[in-house]
C-alpha positions as CSV (number, residue, x, y, z in Angstrom):
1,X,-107.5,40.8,64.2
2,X,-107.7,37.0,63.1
3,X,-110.4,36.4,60.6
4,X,-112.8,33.7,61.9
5,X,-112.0,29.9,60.1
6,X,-114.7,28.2,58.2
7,X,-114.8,25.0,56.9
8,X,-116.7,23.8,54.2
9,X,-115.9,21.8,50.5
10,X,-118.0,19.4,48.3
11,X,-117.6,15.5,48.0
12,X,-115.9,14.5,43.9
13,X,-118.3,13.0,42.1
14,X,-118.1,15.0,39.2
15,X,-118.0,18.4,37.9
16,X,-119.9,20.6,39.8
17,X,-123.5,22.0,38.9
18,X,-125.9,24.9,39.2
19,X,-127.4,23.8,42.5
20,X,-123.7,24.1,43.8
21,X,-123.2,27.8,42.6
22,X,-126.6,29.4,43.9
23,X,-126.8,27.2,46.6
24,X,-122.6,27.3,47.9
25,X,-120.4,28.4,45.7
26,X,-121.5,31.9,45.3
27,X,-121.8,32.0,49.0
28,X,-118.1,30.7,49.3
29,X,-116.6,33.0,47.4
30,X,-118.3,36.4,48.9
31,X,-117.0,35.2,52.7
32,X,-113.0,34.8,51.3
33,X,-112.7,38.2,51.6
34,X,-114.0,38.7,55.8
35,X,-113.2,34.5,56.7
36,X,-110.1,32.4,56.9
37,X,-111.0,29.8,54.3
38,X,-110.6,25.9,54.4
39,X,-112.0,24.4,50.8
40,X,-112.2,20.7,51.6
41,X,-112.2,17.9,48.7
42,X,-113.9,15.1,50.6
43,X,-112.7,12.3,48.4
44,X,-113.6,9.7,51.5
45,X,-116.4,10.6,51.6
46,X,-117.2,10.0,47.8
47,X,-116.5,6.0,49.2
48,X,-119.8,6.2,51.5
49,X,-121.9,5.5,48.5
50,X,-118.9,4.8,45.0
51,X,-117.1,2.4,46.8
52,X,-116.7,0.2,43.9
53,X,-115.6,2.8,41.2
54,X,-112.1,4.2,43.2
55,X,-111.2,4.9,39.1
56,X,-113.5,7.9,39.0
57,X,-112.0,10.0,41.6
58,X,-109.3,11.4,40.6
59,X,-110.9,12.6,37.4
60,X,-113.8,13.9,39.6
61,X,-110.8,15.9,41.9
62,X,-109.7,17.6,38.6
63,X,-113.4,18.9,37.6
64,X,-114.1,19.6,41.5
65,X,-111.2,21.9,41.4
66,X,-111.9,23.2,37.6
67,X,-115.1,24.6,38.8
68,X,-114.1,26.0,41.9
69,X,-111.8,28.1,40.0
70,X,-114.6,29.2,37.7
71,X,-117.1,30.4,40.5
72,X,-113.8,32.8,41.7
73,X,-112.6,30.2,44.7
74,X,-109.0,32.0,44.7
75,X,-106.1,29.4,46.4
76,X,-104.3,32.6,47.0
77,X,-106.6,33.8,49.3
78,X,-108.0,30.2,50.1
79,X,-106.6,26.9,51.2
80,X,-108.1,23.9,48.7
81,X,-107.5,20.8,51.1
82,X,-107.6,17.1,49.6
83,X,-109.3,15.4,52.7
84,X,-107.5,11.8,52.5
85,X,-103.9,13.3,52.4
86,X,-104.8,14.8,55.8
87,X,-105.3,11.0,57.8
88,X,-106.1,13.3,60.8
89,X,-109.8,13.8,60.1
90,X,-110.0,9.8,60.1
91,X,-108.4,9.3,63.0
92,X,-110.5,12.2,64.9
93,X,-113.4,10.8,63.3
94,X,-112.5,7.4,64.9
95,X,-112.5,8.7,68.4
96,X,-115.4,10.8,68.3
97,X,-117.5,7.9,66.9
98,X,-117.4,6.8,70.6
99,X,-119.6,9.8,71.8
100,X,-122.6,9.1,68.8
101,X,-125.3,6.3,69.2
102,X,-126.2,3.8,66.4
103,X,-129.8,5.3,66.5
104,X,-128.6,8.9,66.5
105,X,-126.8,8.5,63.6
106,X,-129.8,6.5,61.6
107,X,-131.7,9.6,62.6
108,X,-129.7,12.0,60.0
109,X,-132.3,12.6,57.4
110,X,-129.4,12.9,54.0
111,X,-128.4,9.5,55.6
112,X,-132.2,8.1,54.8
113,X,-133.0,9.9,51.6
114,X,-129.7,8.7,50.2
115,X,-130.8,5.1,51.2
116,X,-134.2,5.9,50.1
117,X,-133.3,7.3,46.3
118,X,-130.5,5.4,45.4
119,X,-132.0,1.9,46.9
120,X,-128.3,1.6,49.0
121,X,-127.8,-1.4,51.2
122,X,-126.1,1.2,53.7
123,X,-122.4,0.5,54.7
124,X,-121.0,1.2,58.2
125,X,-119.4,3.8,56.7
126,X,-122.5,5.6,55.3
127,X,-124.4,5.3,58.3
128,X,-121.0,7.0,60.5
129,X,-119.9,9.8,57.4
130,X,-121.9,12.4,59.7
131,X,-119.1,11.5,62.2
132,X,-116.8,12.2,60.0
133,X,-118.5,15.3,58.4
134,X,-118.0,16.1,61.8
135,X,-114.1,15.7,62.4
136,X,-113.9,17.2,59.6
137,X,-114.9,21.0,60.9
138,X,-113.7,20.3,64.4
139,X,-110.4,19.2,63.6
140,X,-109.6,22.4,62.4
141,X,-111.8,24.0,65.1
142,X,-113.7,25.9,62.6
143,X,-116.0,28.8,64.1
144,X,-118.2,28.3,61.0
145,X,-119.9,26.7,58.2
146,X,-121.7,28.0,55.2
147,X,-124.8,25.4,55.0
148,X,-128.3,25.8,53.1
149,X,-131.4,24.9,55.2
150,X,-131.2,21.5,54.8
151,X,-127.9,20.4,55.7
152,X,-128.6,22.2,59.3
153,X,-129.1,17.9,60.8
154,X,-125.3,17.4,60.1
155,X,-123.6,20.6,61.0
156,X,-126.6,19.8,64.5
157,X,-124.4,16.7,64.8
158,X,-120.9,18.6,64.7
159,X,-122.2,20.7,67.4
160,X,-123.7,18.2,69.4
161,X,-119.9,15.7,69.5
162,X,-118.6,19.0,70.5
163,X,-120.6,19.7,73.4
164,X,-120.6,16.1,74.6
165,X,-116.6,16.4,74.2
166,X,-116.1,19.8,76.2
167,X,-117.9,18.2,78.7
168,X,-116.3,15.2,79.1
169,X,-112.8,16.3,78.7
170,X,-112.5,19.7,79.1
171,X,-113.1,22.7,76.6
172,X,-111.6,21.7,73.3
173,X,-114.1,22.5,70.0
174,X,-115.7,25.9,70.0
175,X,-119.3,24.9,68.3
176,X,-119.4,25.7,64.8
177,X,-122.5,28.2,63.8
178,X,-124.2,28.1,60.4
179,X,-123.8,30.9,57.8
180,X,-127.2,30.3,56.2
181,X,-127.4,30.5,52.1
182,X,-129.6,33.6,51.4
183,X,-130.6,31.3,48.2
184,X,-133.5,28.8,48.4
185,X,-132.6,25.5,47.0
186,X,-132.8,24.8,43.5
187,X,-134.7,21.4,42.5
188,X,-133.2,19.4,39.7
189,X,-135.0,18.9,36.3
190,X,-136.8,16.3,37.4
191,X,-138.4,18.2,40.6
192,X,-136.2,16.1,42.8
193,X,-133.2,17.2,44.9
194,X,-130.4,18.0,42.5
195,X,-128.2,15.6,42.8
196,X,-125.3,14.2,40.9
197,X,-126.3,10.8,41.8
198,X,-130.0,11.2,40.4
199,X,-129.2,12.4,36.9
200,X,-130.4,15.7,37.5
201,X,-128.3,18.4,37.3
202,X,-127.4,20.6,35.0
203,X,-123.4,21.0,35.4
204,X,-121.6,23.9,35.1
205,X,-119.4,23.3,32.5
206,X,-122.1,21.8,30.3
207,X,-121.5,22.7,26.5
208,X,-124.8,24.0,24.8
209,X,-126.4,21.2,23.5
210,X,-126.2,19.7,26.7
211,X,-128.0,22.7,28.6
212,X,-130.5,23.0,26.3
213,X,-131.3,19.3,26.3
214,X,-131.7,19.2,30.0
215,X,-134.0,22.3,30.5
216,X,-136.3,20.7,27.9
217,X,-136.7,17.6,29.9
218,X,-137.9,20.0,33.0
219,X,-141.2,19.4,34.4
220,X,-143.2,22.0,33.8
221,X,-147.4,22.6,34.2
222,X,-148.8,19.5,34.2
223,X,-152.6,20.6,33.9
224,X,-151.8,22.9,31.0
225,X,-153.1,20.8,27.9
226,X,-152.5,23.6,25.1
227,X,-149.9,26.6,25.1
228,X,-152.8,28.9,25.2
229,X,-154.1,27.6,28.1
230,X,-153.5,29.6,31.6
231,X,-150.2,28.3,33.2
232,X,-149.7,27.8,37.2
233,X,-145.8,29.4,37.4
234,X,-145.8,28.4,40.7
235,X,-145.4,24.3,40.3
236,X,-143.3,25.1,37.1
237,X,-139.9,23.7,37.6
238,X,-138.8,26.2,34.6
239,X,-140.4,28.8,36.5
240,X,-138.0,28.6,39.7
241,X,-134.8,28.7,37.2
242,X,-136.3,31.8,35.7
243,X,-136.3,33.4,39.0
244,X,-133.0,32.5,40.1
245,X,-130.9,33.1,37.0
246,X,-133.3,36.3,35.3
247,X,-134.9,38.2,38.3
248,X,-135.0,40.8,35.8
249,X,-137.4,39.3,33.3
250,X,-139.3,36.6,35.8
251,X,-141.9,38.9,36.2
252,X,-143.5,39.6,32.9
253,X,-142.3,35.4,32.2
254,X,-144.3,35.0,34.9
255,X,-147.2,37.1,33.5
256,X,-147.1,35.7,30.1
257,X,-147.8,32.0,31.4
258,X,-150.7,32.9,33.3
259,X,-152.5,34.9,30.8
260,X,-151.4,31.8,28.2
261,X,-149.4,34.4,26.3
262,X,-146.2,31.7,26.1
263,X,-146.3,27.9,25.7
264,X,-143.7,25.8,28.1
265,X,-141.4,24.6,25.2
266,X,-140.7,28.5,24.0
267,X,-140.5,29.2,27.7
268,X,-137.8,26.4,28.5
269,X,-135.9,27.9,25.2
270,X,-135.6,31.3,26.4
271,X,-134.5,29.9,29.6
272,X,-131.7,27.3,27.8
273,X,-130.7,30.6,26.2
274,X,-130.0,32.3,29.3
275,X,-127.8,29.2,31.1
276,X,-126.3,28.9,27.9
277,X,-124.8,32.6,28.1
278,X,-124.6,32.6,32.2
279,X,-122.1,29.3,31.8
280,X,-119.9,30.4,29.6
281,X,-117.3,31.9,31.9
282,X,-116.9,28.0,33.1
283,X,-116.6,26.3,29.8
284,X,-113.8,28.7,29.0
285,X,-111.6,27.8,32.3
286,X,-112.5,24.7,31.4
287,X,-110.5,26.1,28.1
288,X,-108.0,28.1,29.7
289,X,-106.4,25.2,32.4
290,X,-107.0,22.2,29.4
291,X,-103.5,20.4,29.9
292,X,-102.4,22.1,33.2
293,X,-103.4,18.8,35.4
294,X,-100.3,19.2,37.2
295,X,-100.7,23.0,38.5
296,X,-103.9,22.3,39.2
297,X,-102.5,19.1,41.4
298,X,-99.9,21.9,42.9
299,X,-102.5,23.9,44.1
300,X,-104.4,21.0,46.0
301,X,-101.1,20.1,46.9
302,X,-100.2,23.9,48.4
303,X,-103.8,24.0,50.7
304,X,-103.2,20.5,52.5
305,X,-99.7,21.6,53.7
306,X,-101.1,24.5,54.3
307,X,-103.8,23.0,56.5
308,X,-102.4,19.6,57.8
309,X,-100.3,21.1,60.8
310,X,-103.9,23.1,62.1
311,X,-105.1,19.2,61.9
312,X,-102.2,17.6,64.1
313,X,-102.4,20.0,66.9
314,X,-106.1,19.0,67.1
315,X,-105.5,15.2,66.9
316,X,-102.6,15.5,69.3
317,X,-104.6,17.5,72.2
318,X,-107.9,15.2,71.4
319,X,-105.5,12.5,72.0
320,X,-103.5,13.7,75.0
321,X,-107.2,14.9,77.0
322,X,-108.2,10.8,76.0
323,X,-105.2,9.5,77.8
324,X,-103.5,7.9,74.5
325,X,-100.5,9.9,74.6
């Protein structure tokens, strides 16, 4: 039997970080094995927000696909697809723009918290890249997606331009369901969303010094005034890392803050240990492929041929059912 197609990928705007690999990557790599696999870089996408630094994509591409490798994304069981070298998913995302309202668009809630935290004068093409998130699952007619809990709104928005298309023009998009990350999201070190944009992530190829600086700018228990004191684990931003990347030891970490037994700066240490260690499989395929630019281009290169023709047989009945060929 076929395996069902998902689609799924991650804009370039850098390398990637630890929200990515509780939160998708792990997920990703688990469902290569039971799924066909479409691993999109979404370099248009990056232009939504970066439209004036083109420069940095290409490097970004290159650290994209760097980590990828690194959380065990295998392009022999996987198709990596460069997202602007298939011009389909624009020209999809063109025609089902018709079928979206201005206001339903505005209504995306990543749409207004982007606006919101990075103080954007929104382009046209930020307010329609949920249209285009869009063509980018159903031109390959993808059965599913692998989302966290918050980016539900824009697969909703997929699902709803497929509906409205089937019933205008005759069935076409099978609606793509979520495959829900078992892993709650992890905040940045700032309490925030972690975000490349904000400054708050800790990457994944991040040398020691630099995970050690960032878990020691975490917030941590604001109401404890000495390391004696009782601590509140629970509004700990340390605390959450603790549980995600040592489930072994959280518990008695746990116990020794609220009985005072550990101040936050040993606490953060023993957790910039841990990362330290956990990351070290990606700084050394960071190692390992140093040089090898161009076989990493060949397997980008390999997926979109790959994927393309799935892409022009979508485009080609969208545009026959809409009377333009």
């Amino acid at each position: 039997m076929e395996k069902p197609r998902i689609l799924t990928g991650h804009r370039p705007t850098g390398p990637r970080h630890l929200g990515h690999l509780v939160g998708t990557l792990d997920t990703w790599r688990k469902l290569q094995d039971s799924h066909e696999c479409l691993f999109l870089v979404a370099d248009l996408h990056v232009l939504t927000t970066d439209y004036a630094h083109p420069q940095r994509i290409a490097p970004n591409i290159h650290a994209v696909l760097l980590d990828w490798l690194g959380a065990g994304l295998d392009p022999e069981k996987s198709a990596f697809v460069l997202q602007s070298a298939v011009p389909e998913h624009s020209e999809l995302a063109v025609l089902l723009s018709m079928l979206v309202t201005v206001a339903r668009a505005a209504r995306n809630p990543t749409y207004k918290e982007q606006v919101r935290e990075l103080g954007l004068s929104p382009s046209v093409g930020l307010l329609a890249y949920p249209v285009l998130q869009a063509a980018d699952i159903l031109v390959y007619k993808a059965r599913a997606v692998p989302v966290g809990q918050d980016q539900l709104p824009h697969l909703e928005m997929a699902r709803e331009i497929a509906r409205a298309f089937n019933r205008l023009y005759g069935p076409t998009f099978p609606e793509p369901e979520p495959i829900l990350s078992e892993v709650p999201r992890l905040p940045g070190t700032d309490g925030r969303t972690m975000h490349t944009s904000y400054g708050n992530t800790i990457p994944l190829g991040a040398d020691p010094a630099e995970v050690t600086a960032k878990v020691l700018s975490m917030v941590t228990d604001p109401a404890r005034a000495r390391p004696t004191d009782p601590g509140h684990p629970e509004v700990c931003q340390a605390f959450v890392y603790h549980r995600t990347f040592r489930p072994d030891v959280a518990g008695p970490v746990e116990d020794r803050c609220r009985r005072g037994g550990i101040g936050c700066v040993p606490c953060k240490r023993e957790l910039a240990e841990a990362l330290v260690e956990w990351l070290a499989p990606f700084r050394e395929i960071r190692t390992r492929w140093k040089g090898r630019e161009q076989e990493l281009g060949e397997i980008l290169r390999q997926g979109t041929r790959q994927a393309r023709p799935l892409a022009q047989a979508t485009l080609a009945e969208v545009q026959a059912k809409l009377g333009l060929r």
